[in-house]
CHARMM-style PDB file with segment names, atoms N, HN, CA, C and O in Angstrom:
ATOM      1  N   UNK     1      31.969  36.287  29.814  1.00  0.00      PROA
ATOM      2  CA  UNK     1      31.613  35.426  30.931  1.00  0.00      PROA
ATOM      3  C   UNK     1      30.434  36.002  31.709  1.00  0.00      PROA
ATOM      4  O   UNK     1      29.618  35.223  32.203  1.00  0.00      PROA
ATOM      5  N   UNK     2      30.329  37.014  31.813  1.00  0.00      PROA
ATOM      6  HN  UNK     2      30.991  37.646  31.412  1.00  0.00      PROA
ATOM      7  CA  UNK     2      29.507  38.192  32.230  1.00  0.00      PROA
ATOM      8  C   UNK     2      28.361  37.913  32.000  1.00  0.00      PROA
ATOM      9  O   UNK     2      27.553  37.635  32.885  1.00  0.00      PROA
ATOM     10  N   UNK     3      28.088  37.943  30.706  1.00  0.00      PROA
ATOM     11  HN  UNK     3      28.745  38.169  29.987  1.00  0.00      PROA
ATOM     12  CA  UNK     3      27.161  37.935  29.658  1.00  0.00      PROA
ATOM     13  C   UNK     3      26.212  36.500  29.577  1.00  0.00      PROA
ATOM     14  O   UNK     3      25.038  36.360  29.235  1.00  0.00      PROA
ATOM     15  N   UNK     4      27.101  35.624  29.982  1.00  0.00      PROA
ATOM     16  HN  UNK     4      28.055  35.738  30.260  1.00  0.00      PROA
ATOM     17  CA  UNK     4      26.533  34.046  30.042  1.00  0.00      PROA
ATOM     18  C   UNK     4      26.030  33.751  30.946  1.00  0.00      PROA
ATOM     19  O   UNK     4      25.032  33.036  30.859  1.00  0.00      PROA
ATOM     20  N   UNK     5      26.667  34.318  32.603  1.00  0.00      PROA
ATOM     21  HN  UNK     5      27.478  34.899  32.674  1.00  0.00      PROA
ATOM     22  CA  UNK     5      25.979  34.233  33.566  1.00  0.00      PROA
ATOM     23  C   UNK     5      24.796  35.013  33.447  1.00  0.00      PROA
ATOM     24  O   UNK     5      23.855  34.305  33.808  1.00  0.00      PROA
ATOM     25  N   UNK     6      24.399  36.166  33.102  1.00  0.00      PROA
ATOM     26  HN  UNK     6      25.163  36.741  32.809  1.00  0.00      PROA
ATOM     27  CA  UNK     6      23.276  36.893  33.493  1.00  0.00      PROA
ATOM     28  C   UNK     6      22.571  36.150  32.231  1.00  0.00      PROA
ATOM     29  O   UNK     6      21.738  36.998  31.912  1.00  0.00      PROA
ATOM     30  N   UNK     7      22.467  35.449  31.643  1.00  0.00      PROA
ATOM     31  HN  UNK     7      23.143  34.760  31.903  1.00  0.00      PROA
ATOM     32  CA  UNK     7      21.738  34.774  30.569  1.00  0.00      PROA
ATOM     33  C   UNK     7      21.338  33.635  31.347  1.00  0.00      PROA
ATOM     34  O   UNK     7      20.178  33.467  31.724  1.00  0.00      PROA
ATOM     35  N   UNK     8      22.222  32.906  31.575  1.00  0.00      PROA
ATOM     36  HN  UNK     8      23.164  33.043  31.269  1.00  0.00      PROA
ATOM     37  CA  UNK     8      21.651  31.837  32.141  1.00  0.00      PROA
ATOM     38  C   UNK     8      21.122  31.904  33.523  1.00  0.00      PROA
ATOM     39  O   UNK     8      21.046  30.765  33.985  1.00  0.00      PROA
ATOM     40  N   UNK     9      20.619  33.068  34.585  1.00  0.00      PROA
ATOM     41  HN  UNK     9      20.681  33.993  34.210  1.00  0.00      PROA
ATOM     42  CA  UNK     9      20.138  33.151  35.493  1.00  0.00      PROA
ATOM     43  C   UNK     9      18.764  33.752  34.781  1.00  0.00      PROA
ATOM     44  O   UNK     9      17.697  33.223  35.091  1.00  0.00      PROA
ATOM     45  N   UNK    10      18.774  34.935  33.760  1.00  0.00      PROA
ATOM     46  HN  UNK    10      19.641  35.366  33.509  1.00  0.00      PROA
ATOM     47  CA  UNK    10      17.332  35.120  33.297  1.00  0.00      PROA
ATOM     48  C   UNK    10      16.917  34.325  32.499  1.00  0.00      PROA
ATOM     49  O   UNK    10      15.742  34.446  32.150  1.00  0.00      PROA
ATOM     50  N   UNK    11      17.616  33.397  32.016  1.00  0.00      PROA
ATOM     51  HN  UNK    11      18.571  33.298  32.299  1.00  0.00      PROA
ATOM     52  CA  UNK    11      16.420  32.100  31.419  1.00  0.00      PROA
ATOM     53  C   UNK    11      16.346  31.037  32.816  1.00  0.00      PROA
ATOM     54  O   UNK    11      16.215  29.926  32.304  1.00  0.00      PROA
ATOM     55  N   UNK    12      16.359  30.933  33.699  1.00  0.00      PROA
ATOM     56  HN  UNK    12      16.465  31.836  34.115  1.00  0.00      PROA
ATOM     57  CA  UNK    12      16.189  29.991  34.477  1.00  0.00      PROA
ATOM     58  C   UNK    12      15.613  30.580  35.341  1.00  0.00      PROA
ATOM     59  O   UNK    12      14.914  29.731  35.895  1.00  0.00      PROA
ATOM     60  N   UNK    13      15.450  31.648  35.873  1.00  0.00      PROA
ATOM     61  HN  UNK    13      16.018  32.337  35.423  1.00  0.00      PROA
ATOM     62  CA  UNK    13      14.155  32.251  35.908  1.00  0.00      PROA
ATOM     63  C   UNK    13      12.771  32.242  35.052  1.00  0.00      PROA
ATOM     64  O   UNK    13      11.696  31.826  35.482  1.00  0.00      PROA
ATOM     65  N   UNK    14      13.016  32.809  33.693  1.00  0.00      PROA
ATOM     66  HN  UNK    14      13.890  33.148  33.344  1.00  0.00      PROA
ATOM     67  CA  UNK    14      11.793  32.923  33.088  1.00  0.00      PROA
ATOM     68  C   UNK    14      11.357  31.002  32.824  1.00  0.00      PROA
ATOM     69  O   UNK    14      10.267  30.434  32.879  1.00  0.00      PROA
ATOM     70  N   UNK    15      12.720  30.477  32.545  1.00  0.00      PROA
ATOM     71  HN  UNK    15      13.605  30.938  32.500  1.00  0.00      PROA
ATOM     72  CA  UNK    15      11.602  28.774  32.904  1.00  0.00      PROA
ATOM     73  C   UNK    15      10.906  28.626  34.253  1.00  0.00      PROA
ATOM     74  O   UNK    15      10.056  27.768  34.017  1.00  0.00      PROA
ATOM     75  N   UNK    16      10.818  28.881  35.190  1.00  0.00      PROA
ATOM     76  HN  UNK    16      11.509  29.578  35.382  1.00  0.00      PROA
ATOM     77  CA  UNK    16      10.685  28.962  37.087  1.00  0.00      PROA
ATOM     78  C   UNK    16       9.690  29.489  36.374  1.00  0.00      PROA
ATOM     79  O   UNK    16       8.877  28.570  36.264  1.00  0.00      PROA
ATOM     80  N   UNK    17       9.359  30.245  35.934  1.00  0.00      PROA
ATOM     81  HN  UNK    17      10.019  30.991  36.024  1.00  0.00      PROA
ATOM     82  CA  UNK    17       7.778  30.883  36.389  1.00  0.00      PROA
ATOM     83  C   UNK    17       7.090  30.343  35.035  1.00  0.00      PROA
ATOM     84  O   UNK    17       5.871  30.171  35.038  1.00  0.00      PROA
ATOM     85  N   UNK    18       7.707  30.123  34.092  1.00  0.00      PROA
ATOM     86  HN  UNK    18       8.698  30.262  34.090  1.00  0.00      PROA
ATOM     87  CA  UNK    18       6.971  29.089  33.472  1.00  0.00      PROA
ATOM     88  C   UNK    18       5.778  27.520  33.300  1.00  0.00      PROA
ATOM     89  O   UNK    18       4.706  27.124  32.844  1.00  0.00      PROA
ATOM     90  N   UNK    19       7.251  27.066  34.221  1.00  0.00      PROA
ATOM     91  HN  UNK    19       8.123  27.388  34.591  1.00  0.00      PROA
ATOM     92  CA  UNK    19       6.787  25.943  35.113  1.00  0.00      PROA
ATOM     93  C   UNK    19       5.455  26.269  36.081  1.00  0.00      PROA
ATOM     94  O   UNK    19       4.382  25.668  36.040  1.00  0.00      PROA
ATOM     95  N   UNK    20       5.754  27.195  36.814  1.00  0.00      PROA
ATOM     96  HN  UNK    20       6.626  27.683  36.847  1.00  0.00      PROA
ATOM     97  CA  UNK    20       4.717  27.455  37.972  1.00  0.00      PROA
ATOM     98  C   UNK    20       3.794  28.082  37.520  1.00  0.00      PROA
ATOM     99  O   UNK    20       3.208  28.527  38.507  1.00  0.00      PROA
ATOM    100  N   UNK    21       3.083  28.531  36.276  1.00  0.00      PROA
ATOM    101  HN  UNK    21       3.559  28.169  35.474  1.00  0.00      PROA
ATOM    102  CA  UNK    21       2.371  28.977  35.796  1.00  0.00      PROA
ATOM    103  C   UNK    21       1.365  28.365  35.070  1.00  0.00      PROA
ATOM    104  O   UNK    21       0.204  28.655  34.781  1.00  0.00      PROA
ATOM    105  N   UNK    22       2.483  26.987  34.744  1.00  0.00      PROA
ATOM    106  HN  UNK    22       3.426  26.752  34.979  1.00  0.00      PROA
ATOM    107  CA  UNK    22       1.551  25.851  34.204  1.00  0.00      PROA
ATOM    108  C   UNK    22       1.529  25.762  32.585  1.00  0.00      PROA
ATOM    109  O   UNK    22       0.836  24.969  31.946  1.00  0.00      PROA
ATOM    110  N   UNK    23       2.449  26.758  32.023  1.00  0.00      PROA
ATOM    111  HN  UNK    23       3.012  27.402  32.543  1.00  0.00      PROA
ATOM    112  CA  UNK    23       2.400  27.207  30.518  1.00  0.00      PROA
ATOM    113  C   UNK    23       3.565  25.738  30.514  1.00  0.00      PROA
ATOM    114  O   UNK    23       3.155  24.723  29.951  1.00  0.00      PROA
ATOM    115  N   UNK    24       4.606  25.726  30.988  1.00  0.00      PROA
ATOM    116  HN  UNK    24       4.939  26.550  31.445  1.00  0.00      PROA
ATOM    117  CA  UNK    24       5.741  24.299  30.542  1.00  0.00      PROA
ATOM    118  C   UNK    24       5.525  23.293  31.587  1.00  0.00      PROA
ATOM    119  O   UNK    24       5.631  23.566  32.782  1.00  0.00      PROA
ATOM    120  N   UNK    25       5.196  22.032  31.105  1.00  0.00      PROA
ATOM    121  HN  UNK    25       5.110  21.810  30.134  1.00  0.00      PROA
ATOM    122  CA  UNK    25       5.880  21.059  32.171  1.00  0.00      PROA
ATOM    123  C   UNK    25       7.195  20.771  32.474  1.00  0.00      PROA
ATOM    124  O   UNK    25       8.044  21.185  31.685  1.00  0.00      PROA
ATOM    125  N   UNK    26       7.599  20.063  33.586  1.00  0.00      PROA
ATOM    126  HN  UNK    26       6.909  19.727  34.228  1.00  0.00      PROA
ATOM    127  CA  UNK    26       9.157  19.545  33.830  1.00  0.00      PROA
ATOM    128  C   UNK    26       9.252  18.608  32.719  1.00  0.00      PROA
ATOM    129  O   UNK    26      10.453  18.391  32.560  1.00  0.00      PROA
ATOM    130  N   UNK    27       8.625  18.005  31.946  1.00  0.00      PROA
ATOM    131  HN  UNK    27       7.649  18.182  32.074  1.00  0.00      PROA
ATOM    132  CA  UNK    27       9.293  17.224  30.651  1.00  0.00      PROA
ATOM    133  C   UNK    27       9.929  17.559  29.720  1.00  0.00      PROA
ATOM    134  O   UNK    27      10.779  16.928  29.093  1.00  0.00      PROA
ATOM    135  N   UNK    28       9.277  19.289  29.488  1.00  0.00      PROA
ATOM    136  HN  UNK    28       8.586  19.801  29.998  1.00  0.00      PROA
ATOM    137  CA  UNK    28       9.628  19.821  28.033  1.00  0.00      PROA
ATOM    138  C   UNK    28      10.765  20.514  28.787  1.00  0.00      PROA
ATOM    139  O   UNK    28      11.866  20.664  28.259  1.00  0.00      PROA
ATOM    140  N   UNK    29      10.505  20.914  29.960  1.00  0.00      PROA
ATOM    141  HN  UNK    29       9.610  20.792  30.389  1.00  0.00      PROA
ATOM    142  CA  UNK    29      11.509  22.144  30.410  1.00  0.00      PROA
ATOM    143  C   UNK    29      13.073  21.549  30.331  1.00  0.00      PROA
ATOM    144  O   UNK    29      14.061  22.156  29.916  1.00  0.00      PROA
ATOM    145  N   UNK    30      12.998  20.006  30.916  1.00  0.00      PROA
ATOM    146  HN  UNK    30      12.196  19.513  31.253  1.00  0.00      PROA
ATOM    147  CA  UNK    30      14.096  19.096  31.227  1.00  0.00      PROA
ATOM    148  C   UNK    30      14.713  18.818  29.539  1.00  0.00      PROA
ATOM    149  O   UNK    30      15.874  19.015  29.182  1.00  0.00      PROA
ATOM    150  N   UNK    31      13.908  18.462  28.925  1.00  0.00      PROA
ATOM    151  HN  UNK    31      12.965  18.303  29.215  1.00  0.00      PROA
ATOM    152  CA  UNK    31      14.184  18.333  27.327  1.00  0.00      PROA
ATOM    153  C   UNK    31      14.895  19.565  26.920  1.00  0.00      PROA
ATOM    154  O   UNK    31      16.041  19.652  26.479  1.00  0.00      PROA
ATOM    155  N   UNK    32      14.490  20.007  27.022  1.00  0.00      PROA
ATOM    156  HN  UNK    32      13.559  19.937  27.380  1.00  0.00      PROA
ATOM    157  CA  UNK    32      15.034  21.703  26.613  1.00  0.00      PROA
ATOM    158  C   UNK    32      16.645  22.324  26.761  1.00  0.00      PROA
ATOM    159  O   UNK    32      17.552  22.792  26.073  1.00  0.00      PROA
ATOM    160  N   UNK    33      16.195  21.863  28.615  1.00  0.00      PROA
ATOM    161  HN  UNK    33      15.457  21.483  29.173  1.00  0.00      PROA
ATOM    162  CA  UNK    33      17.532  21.218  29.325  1.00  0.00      PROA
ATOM    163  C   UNK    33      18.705  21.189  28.603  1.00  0.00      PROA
ATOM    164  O   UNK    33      19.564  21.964  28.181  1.00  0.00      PROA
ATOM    165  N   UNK    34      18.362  19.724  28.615  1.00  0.00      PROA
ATOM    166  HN  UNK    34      17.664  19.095  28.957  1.00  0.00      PROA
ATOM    167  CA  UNK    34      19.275  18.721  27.787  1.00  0.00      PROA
ATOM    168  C   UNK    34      19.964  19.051  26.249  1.00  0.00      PROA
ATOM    169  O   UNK    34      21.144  19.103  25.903  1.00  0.00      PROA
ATOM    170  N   UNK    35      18.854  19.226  25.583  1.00  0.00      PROA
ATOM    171  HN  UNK    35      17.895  19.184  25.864  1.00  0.00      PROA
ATOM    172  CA  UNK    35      19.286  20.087  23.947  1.00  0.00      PROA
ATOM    173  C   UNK    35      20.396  21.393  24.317  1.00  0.00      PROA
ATOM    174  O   UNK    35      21.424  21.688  23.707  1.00  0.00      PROA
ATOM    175  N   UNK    36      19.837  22.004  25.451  1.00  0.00      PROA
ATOM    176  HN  UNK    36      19.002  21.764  25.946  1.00  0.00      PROA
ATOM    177  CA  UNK    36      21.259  22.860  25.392  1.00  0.00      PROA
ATOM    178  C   UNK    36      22.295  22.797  25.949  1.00  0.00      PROA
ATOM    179  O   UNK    36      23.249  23.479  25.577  1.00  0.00      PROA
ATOM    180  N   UNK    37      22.355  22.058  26.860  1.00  0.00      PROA
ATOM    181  HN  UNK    37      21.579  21.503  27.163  1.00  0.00      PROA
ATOM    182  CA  UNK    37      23.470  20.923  27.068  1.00  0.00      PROA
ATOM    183  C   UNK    37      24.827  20.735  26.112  1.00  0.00      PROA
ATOM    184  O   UNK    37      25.996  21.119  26.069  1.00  0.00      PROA
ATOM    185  N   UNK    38      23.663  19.678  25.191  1.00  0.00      PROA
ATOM    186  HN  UNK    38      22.714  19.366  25.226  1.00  0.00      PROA
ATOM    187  CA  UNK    38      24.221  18.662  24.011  1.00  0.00      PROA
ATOM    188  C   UNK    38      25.054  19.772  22.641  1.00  0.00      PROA
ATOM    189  O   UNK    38      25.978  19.641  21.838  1.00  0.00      PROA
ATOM    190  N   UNK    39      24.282  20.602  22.935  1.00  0.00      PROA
ATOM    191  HN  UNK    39      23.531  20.709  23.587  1.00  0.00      PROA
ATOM    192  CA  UNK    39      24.403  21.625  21.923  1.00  0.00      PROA
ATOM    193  C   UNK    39      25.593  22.813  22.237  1.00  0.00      PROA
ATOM    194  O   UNK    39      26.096  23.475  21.329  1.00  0.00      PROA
ATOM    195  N   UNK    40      25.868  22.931  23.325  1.00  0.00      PROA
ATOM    196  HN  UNK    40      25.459  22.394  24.062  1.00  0.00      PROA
ATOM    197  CA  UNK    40      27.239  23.704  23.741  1.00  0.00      PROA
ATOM    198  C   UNK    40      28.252  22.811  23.839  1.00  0.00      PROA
ATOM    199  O   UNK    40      29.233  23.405  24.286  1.00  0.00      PROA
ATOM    200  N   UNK    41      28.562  21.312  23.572  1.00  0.00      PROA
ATOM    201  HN  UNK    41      27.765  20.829  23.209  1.00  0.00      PROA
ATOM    202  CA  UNK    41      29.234  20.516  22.672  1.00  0.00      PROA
ATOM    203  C   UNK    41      29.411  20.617  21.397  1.00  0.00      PROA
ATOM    204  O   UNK    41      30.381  20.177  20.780  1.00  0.00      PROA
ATOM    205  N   UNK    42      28.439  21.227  20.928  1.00  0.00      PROA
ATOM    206  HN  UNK    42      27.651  21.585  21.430  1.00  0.00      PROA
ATOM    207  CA  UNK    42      28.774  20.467  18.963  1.00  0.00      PROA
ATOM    208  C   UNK    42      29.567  21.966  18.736  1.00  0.00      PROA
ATOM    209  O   UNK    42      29.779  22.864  19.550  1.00  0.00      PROA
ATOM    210  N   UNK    43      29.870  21.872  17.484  1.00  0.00      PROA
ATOM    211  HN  UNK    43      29.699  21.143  16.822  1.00  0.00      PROA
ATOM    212  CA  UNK    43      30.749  23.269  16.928  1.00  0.00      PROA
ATOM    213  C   UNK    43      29.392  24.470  16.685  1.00  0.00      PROA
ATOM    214  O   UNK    43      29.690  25.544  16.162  1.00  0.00      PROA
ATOM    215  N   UNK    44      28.593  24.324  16.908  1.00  0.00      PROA
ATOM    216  HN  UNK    44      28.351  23.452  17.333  1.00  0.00      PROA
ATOM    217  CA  UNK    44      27.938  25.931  17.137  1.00  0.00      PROA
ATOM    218  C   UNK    44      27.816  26.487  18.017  1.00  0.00      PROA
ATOM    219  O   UNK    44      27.184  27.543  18.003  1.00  0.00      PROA
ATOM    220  N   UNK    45      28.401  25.970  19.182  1.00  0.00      PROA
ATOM    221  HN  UNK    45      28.915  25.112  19.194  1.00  0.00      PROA
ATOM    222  CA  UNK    45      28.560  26.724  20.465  1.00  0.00      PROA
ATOM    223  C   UNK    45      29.117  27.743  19.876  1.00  0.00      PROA
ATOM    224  O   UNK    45      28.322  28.522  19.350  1.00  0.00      PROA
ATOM    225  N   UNK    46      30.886  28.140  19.743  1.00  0.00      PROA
ATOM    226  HN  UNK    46      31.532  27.507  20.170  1.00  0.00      PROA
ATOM    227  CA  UNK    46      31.003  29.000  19.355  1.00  0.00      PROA
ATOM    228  C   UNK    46      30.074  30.385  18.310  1.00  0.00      PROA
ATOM    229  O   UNK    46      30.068  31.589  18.564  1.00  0.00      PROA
ATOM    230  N   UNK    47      29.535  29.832  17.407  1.00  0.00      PROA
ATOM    231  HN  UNK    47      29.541  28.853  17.201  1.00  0.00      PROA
ATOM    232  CA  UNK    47      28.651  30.794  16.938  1.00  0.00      PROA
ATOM    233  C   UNK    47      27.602  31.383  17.503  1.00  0.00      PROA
ATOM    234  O   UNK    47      27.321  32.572  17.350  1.00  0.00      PROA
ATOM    235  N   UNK    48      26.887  30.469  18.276  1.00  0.00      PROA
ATOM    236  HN  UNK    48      27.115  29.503  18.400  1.00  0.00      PROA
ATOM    237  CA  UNK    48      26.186  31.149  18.736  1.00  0.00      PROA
ATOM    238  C   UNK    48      26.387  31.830  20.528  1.00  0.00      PROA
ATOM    239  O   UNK    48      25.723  32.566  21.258  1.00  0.00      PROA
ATOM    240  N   UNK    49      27.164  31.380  20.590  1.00  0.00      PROA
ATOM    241  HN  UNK    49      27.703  30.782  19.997  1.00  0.00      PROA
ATOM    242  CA  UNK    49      28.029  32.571  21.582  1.00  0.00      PROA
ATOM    243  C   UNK    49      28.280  33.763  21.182  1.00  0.00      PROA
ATOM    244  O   UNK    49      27.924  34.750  21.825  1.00  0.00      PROA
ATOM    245  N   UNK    50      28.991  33.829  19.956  1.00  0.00      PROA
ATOM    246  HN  UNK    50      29.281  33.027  19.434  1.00  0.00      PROA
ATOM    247  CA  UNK    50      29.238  34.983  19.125  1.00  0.00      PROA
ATOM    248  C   UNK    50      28.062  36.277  18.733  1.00  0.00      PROA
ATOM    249  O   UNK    50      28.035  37.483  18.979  1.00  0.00      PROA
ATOM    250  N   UNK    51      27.272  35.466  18.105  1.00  0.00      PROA
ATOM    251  HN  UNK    51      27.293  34.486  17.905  1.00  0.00      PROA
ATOM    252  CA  UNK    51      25.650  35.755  18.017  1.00  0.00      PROA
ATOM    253  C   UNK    51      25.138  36.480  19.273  1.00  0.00      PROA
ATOM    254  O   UNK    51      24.677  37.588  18.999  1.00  0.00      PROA
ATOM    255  N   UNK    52      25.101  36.203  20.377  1.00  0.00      PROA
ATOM    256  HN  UNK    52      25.475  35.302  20.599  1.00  0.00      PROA
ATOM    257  CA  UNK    52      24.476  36.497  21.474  1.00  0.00      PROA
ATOM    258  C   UNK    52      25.446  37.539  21.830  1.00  0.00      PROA
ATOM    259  O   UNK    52      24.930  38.654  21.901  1.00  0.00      PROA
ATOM    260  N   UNK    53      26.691  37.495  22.070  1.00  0.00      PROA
ATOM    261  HN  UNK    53      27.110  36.589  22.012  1.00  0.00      PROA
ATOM    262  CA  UNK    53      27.748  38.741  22.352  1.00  0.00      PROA
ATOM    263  C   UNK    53      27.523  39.617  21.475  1.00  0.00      PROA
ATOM    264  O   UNK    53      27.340  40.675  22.077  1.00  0.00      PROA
ATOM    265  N   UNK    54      27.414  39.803  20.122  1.00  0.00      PROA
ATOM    266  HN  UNK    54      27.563  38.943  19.633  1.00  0.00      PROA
ATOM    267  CA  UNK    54      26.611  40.322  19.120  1.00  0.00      PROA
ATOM    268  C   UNK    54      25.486  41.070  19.342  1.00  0.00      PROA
ATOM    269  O   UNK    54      25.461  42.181  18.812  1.00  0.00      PROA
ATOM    270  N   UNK    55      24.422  40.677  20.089  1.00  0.00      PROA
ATOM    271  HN  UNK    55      24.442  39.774  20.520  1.00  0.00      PROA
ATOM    272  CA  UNK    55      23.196  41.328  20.435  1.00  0.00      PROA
ATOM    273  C   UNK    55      23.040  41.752  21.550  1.00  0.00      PROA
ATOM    274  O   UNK    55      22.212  42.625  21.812  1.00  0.00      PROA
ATOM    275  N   UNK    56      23.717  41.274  22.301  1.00  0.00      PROA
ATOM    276  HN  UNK    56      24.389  40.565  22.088  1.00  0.00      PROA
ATOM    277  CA  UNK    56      24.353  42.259  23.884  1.00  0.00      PROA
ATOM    278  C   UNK    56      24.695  43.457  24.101  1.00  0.00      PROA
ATOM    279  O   UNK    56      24.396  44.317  24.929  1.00  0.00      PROA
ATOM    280  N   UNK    57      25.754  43.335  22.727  1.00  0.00      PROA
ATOM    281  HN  UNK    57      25.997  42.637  22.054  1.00  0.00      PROA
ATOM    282  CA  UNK    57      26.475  44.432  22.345  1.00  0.00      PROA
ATOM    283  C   UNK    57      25.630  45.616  22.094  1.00  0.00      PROA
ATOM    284  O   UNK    57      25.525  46.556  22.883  1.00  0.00      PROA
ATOM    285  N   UNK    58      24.803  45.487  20.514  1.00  0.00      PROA
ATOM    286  HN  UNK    58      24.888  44.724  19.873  1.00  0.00      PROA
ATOM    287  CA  UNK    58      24.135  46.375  20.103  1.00  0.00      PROA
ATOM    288  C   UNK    58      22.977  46.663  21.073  1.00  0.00      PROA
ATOM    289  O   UNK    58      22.395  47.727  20.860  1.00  0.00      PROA
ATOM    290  N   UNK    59      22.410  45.705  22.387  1.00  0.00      PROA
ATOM    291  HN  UNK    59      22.883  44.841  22.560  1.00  0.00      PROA
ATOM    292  CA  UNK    59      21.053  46.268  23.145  1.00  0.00      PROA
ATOM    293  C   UNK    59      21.992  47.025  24.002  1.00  0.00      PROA
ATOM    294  O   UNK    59      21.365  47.771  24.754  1.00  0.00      PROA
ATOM    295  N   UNK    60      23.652  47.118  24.199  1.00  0.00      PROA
ATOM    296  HN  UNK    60      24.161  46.512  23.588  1.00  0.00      PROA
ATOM    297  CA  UNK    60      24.052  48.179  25.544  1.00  0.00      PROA
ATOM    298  C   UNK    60      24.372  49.777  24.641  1.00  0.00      PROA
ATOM    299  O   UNK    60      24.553  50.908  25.094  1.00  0.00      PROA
ATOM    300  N   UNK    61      24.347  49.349  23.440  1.00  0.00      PROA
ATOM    301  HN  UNK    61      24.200  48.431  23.073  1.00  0.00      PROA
ATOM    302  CA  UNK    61      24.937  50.510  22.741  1.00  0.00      PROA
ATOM    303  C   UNK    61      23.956  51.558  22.361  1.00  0.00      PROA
ATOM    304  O   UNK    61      24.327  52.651  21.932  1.00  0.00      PROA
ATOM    305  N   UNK    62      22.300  51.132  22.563  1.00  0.00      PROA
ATOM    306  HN  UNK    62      21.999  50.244  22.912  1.00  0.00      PROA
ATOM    307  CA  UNK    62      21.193  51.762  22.265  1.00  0.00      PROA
ATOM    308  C   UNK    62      21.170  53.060  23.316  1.00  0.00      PROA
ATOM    309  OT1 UNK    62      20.236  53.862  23.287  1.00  0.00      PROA
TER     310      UNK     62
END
């Protein structure tokens, strides 16, 4: 749970300065959005939850 929050505050950051930088618009950013949304519905949520706890793991173990 840990792990999801500090994920989803440093990607919503690094979109924030994205945006304001002028590299993404709010169209693609909102699109983007949405796909991950839609996508922590279908059955690869779990995997790629897994995946990411996975690489969490091995960047705290370095």
């Amino acid at each position: 749970m840990a792990v999801s929050i500090s994920a989803v505050a440093l990607l919503s950051i690094v979109v924030f300065v994205l945006i304001r930088g002028g590299n993404v618009r709010i169209g693609p950013a909102l699109a983007c959005a949405a796909f991950g949304f839609f996508l922590a519905s279908t059955g690869a949520a779990p995997v790629i939850s897994t995946a990411i706890s996975a690489v969490t793991g091995w960047i705290a173990s370095i």
